[in-house]
N, CA, C and O atoms as a DFTB+ gen file, in Angstrom:
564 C
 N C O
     1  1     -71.592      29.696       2.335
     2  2     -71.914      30.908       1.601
     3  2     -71.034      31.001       0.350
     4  3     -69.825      30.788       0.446
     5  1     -71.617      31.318      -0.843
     6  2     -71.007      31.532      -1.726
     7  2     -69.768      32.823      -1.802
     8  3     -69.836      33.883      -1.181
     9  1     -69.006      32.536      -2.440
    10  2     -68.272      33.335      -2.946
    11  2     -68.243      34.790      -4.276
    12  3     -67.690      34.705      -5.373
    13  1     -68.831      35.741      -3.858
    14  2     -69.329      36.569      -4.976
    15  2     -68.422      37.435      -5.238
    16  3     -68.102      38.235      -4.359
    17  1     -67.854      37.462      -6.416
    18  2     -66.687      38.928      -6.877
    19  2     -67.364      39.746      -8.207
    20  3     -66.834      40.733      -8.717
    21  1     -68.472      39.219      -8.605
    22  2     -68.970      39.763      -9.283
    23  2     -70.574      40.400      -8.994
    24  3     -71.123      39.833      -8.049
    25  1     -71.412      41.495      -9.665
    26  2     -72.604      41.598      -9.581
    27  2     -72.896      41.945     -11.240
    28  3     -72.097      42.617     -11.893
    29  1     -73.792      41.548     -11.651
    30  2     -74.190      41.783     -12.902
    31  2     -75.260      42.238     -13.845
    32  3     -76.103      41.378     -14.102
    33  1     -75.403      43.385     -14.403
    34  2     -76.325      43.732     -14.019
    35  2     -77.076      43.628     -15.926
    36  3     -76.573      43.836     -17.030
    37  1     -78.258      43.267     -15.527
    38  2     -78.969      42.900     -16.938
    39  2     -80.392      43.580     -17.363
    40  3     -81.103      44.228     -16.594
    41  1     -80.685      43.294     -18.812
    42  2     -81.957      44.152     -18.750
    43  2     -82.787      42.897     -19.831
    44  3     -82.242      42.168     -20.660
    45  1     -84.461      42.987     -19.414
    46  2     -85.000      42.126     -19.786
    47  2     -85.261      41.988     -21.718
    48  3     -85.738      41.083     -22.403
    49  1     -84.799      43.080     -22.002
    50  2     -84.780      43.075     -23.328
    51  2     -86.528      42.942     -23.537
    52  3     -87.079      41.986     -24.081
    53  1     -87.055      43.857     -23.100
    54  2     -88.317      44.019     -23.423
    55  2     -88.685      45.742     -24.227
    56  3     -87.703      46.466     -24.389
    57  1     -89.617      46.103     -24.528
    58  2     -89.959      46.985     -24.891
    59  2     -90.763      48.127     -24.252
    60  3     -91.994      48.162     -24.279
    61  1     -89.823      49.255     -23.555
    62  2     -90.589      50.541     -22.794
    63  2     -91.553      50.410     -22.721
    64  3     -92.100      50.207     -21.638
    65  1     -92.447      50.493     -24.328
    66  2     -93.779      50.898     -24.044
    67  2     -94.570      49.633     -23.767
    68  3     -95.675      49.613     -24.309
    69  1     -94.136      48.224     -22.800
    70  2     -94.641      47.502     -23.000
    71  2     -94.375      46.993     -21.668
    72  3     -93.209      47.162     -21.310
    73  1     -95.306      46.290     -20.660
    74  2     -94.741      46.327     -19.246
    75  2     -94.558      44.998     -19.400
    76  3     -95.254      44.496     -20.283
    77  1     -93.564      44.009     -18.593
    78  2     -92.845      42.970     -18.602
    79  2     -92.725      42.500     -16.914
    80  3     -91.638      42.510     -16.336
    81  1     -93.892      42.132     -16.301
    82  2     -93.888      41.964     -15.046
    83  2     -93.193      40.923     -14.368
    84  3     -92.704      40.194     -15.231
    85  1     -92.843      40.397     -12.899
    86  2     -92.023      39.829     -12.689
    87  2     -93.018      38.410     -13.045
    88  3     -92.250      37.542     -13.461
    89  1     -94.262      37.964     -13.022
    90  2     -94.825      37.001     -13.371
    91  2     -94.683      36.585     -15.059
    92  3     -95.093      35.538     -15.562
    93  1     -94.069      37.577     -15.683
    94  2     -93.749      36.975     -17.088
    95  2     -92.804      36.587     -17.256
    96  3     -92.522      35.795     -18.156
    97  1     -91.930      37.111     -16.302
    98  2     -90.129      36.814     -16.610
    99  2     -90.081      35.643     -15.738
   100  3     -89.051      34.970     -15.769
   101  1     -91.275      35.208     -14.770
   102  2     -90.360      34.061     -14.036
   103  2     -91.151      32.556     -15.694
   104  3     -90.467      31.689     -16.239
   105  1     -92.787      32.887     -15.980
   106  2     -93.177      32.204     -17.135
   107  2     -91.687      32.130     -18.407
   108  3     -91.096      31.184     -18.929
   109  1     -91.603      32.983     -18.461
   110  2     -90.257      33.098     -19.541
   111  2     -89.032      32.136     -19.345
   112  3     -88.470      31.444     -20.194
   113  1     -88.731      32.289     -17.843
   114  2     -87.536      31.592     -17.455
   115  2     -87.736      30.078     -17.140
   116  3     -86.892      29.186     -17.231
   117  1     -89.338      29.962     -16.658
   118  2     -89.689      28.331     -16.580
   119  2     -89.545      28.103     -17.959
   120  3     -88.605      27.316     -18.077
   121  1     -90.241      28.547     -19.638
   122  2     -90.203      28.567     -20.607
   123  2     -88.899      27.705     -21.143
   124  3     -88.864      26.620     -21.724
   125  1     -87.880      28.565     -20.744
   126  2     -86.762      28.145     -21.302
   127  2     -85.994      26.717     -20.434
   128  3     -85.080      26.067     -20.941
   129  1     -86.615      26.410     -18.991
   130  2     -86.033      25.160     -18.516
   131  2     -85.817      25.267     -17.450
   132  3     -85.718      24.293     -16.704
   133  1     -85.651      26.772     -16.981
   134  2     -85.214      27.127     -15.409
   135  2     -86.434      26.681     -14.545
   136  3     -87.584      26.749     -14.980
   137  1     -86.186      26.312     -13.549
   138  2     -86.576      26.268     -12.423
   139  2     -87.417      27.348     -11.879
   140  3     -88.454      27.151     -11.246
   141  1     -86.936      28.451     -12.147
   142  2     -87.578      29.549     -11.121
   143  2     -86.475      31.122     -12.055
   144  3     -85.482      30.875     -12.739
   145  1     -87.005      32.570     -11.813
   146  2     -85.831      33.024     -12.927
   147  2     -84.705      32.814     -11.838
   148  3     -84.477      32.339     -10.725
   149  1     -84.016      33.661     -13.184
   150  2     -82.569      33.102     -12.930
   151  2     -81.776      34.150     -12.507
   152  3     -80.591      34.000     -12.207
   153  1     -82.528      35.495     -12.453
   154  2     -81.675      36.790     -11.943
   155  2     -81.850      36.708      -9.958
   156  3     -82.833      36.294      -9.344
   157  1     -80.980      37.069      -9.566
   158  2     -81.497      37.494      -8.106
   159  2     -82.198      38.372      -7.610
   160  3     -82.793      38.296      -6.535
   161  1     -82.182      39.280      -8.361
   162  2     -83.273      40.567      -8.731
   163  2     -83.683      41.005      -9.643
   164  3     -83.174      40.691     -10.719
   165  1     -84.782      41.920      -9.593
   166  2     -85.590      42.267     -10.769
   167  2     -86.569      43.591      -9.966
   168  3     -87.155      43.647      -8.884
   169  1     -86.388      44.557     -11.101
   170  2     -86.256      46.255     -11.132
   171  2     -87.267      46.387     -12.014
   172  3     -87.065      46.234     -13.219
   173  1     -88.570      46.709     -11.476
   174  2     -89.856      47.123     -12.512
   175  2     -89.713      48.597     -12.704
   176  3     -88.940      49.253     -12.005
   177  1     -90.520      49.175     -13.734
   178  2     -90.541      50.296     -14.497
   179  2     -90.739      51.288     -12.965
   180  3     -89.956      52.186     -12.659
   181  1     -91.695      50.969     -12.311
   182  2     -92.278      51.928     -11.243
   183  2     -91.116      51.353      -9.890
   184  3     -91.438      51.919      -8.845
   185  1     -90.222      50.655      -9.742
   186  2     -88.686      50.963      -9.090
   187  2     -88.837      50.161      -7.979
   188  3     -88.065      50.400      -7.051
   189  1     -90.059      48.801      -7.765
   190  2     -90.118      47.773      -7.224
   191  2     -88.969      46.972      -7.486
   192  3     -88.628      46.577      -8.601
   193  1     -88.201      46.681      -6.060
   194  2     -87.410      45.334      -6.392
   195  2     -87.605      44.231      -6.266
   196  3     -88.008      44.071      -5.114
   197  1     -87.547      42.981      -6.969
   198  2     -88.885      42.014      -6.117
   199  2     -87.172      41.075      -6.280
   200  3     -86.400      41.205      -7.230
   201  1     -87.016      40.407      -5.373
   202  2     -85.965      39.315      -4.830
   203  2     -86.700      38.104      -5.648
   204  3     -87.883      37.801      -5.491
   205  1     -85.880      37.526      -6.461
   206  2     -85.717      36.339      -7.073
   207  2     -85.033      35.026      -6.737
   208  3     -85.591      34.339      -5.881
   209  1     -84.275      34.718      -7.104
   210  2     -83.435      33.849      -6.506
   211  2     -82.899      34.060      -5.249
   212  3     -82.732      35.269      -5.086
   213  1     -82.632      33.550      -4.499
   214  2     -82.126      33.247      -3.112
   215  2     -80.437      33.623      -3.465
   216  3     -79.786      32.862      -4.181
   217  1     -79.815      34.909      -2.860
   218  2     -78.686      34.937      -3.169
   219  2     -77.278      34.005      -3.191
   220  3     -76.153      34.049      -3.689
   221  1     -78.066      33.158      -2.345
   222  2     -76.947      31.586      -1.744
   223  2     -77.471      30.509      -2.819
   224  3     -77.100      29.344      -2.678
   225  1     -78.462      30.909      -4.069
   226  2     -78.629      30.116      -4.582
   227  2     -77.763      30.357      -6.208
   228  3     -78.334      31.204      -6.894
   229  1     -76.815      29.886      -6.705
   230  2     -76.512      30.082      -7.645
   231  2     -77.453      30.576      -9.033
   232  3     -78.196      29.688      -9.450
   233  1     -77.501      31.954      -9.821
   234  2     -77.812      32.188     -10.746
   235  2     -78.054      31.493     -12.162
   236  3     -77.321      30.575     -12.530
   237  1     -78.808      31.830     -12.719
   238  2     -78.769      31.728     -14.442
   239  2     -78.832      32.269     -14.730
   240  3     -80.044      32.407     -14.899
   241  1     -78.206      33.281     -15.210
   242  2     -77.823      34.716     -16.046
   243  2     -76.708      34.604     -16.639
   244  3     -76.935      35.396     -17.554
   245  1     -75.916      34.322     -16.787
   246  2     -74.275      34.833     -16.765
   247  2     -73.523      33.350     -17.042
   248  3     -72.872      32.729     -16.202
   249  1     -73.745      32.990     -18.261
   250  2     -72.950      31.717     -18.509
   251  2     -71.495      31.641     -18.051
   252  3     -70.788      32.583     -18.411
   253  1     -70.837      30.528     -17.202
   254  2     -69.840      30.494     -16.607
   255  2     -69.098      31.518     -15.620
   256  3     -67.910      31.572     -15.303
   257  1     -69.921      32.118     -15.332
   258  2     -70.161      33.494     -13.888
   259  2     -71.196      33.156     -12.903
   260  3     -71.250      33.808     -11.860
   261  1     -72.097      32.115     -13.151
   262  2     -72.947      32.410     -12.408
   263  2     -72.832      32.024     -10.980
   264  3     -73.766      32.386     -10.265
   265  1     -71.739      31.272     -10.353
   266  2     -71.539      30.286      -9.535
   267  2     -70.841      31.592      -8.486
   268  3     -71.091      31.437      -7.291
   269  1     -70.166      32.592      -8.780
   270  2     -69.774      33.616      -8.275
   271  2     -69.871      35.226      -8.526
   272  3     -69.110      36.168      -8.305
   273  1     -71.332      35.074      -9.163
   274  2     -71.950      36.491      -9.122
   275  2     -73.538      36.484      -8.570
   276  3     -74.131      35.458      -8.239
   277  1     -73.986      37.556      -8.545
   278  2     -75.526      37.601      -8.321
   279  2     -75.967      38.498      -9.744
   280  3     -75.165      39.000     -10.532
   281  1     -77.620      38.553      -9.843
   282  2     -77.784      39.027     -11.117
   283  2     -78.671      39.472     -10.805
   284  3     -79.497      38.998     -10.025
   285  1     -78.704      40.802     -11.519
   286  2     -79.702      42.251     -11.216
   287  2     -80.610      42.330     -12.761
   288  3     -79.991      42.790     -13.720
   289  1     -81.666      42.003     -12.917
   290  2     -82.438      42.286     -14.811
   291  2     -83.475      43.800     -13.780
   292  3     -83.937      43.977     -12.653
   293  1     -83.375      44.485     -14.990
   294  2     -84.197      45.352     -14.855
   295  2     -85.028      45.719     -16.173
   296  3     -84.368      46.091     -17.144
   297  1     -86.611      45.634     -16.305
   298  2     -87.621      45.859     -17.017
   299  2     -87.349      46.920     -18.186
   300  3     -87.564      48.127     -18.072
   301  1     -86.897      46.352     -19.209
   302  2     -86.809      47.201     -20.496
   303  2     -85.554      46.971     -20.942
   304  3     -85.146      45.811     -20.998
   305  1     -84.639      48.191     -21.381
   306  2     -83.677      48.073     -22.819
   307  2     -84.287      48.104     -23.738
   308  3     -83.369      47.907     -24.535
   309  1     -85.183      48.199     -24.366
   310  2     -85.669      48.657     -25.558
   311  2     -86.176      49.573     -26.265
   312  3     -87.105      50.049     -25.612
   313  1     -86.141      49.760     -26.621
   314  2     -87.195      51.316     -27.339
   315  2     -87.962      50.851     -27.885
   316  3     -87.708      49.798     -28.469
   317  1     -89.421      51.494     -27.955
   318  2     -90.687      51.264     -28.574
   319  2     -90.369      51.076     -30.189
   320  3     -91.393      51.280     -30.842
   321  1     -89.410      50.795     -30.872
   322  2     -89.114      50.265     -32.036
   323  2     -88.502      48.590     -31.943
   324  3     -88.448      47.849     -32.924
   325  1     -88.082      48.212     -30.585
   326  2     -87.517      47.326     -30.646
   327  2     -85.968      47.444     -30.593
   328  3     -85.444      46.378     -30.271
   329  1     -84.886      48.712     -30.881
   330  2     -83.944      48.960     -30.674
   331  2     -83.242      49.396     -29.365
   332  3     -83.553      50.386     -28.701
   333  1     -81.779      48.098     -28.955
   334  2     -81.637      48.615     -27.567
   335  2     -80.979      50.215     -27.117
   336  3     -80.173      51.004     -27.610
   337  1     -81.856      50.149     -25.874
   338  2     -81.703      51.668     -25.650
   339  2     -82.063      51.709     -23.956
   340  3     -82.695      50.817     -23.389
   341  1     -81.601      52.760     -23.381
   342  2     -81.253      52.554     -21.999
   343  2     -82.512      53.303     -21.485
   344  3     -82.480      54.525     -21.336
   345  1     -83.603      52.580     -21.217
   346  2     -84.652      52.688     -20.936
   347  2     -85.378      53.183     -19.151
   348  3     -86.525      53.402     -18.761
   349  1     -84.572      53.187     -18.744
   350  2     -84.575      52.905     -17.020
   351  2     -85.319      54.316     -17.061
   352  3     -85.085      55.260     -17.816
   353  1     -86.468      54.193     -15.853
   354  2     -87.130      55.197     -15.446
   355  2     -85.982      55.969     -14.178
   356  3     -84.863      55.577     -13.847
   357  1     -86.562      56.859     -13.808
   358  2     -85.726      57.194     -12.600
   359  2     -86.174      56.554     -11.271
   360  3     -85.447      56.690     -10.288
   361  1     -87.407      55.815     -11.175
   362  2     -87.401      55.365      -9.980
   363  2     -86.691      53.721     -10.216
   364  3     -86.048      53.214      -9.297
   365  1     -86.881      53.044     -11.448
   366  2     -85.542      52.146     -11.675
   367  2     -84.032      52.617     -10.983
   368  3     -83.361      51.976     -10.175
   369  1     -83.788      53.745     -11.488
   370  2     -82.310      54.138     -11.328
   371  2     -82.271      54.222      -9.916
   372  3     -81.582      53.434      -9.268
   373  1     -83.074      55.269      -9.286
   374  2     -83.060      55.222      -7.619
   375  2     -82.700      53.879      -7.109
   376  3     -81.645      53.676      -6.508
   377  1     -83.748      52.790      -7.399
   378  2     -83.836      51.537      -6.937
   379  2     -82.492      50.938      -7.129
   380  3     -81.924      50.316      -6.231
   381  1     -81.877      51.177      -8.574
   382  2     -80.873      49.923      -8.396
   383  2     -79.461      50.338      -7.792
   384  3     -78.580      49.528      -7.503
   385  1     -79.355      52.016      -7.613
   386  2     -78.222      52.582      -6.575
   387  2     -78.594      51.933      -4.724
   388  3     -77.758      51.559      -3.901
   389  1     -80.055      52.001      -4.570
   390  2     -80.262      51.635      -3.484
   391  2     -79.793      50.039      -3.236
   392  3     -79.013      49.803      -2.313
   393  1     -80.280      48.974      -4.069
   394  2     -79.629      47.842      -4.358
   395  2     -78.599      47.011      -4.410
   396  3     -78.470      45.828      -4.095
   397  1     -77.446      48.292      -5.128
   398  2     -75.930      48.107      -5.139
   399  2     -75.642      48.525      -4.184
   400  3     -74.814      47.778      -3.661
   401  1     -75.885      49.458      -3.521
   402  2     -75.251      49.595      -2.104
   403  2     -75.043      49.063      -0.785
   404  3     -74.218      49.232       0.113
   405  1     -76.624      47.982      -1.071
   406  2     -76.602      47.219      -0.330
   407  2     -75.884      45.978      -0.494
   408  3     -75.218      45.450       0.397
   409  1     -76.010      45.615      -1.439
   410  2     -75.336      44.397      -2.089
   411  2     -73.522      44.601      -1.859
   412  3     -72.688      43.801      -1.436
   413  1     -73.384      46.040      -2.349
   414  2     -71.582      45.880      -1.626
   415  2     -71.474      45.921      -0.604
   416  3     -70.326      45.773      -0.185
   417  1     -72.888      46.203       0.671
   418  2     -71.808      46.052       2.153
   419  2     -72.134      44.522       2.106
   420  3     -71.638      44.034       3.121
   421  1     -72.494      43.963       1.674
   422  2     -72.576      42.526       1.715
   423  2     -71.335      41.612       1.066
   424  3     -70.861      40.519       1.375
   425  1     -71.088      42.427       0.188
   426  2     -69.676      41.811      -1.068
   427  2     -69.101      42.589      -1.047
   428  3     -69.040      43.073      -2.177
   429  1     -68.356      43.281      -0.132
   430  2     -67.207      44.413      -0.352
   431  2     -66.305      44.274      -1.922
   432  3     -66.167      45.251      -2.658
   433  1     -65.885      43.243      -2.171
   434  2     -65.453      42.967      -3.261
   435  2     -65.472      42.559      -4.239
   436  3     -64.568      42.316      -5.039
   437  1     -67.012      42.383      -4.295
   438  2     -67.639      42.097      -5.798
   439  2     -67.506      43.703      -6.458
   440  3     -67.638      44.752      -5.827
   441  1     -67.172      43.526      -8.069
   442  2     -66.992      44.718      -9.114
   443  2     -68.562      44.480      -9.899
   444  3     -68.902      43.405     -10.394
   445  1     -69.389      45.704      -9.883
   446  2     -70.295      45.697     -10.720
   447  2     -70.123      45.925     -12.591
   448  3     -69.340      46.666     -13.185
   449  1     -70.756      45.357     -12.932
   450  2     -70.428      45.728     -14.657
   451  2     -71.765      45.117     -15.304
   452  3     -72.614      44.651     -14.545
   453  1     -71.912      45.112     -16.304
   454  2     -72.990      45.054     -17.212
   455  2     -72.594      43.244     -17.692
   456  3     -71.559      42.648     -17.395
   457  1     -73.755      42.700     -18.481
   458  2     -73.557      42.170     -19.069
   459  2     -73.135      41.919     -19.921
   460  3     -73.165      40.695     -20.045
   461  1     -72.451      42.643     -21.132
   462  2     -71.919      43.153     -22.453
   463  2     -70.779      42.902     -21.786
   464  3     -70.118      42.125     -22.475
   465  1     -70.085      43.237     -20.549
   466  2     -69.007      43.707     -20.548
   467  2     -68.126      42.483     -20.030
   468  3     -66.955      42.546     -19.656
   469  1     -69.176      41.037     -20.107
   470  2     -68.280      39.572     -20.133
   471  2     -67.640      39.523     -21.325
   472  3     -68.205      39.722     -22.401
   473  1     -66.405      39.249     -21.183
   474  2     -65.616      38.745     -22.894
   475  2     -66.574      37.642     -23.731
   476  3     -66.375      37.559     -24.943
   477  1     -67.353      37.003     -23.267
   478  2     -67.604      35.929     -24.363
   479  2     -69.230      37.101     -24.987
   480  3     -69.443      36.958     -26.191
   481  1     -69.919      37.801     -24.477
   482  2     -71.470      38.518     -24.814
   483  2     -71.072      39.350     -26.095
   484  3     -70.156      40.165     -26.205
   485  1     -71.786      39.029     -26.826
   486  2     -72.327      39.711     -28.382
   487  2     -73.282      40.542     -28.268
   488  3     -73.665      41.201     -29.234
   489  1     -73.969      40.672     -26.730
   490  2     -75.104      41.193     -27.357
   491  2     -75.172      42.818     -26.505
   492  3     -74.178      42.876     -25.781
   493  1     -75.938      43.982     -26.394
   494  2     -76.078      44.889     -25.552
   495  2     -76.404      45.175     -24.611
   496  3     -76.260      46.344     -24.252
   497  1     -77.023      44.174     -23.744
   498  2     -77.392      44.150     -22.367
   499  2     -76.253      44.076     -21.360
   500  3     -75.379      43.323     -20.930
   501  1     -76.950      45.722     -21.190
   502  2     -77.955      46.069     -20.206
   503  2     -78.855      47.323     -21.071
   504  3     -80.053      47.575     -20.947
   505  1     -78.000      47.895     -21.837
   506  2     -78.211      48.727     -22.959
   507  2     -77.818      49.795     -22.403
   508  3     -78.252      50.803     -22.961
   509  1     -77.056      50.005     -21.375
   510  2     -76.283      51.798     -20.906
   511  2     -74.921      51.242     -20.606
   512  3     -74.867      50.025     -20.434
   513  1     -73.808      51.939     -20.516
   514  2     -72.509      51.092     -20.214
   515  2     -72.299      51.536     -18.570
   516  3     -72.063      52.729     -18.376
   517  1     -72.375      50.616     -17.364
   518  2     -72.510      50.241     -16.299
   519  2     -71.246      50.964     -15.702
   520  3     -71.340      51.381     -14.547
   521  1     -70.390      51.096     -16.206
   522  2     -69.121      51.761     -15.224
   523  2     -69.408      53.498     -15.200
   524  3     -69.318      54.287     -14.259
   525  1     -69.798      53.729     -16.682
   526  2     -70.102      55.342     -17.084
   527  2     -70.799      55.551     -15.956
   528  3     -70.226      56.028     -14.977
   529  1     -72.222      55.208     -15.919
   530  2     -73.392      55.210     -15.453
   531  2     -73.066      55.726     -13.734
   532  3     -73.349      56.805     -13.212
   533  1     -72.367      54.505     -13.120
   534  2     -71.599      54.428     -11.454
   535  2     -71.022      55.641     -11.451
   536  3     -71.230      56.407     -10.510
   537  1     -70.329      55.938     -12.353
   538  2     -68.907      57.159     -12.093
   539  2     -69.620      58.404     -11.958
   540  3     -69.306      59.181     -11.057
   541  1     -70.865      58.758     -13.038
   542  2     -71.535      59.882     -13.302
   543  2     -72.587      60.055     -11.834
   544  3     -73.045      61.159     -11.540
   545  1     -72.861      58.873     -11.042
   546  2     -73.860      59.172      -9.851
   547  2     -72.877      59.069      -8.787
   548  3     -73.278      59.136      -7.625
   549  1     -71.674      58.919      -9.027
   550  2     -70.713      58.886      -7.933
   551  2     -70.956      57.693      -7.289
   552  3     -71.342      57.943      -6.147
   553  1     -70.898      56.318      -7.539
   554  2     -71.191      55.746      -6.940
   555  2     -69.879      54.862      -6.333
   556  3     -69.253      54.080      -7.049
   557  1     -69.591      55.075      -5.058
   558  2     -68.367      54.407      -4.455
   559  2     -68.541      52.818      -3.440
   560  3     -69.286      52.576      -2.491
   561  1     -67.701      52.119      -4.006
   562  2     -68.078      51.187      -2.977
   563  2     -67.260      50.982      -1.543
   564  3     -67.657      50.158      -0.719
């Protein structure tokens, strides 16, 4: 069994008004070379979680993390302009508290955080800042 201290949580960088199903993101991720995607989960607009990768199977998300995290993408970050923006419906949000909770009795000691919030990421994903977010729903592990 792997070793997980991290969970990470990502967003597909798609556009709200535009649905991004898990059959495009796994086309997307074969696209780019993967195998199969590369998140362990994936969070549709209407708050389906559909299991991706095999959690014992190492990720592609998270350059030089992936070997000891799991990876959460959830459908959107964008705004119908194309600008990132924290898009999550509320049955997203339900879903991915239900998710993390499960996932820490599994990893007591994995720390959740965003993607942005690796030192080497330039970019805004997840598009909400991941610790705010936990603290404001009370979320304890």
């Amino acid at each position: 069994m792997r070793k997980i201290d991290l969970i990470i949580i990502h967003c597909s960088a798609t556009r709200a008004n535009r649905n991004f199903t898990v059959e495009d993101l796994e086309a997307c991720h074969k696209a780019r070379g993967f195998k199969t995607i590369g998140y362990h989960y994936y969070i549709t607009k209407d708050g389906e979680i559909y299991p991706c990768r095999p959690e014992e199977m190492i990720g592609a998300h998270a350059k030089h993390y992936n070997a000891h995290s799991i990876g959460i993408c959830y459908e959107g970050g964008l705004d119908a302009a194309g600008n990132p923006a924290d898009t999550r419906t509320e049955a997203q949000k339900r879903s991915m508290i239900e998710l993390l909770k499960s996932l820490c009795t599994d990893y007591p000691d994995a720390e959740i955080i965003g993607h942005c919030d690796l030192p080497w990421v330039r970019k805004s994903c997840p598009c909400f800042d991941v610790k705010k977010w936990l603290s404001q729903v009370n979320f304890h592990i």
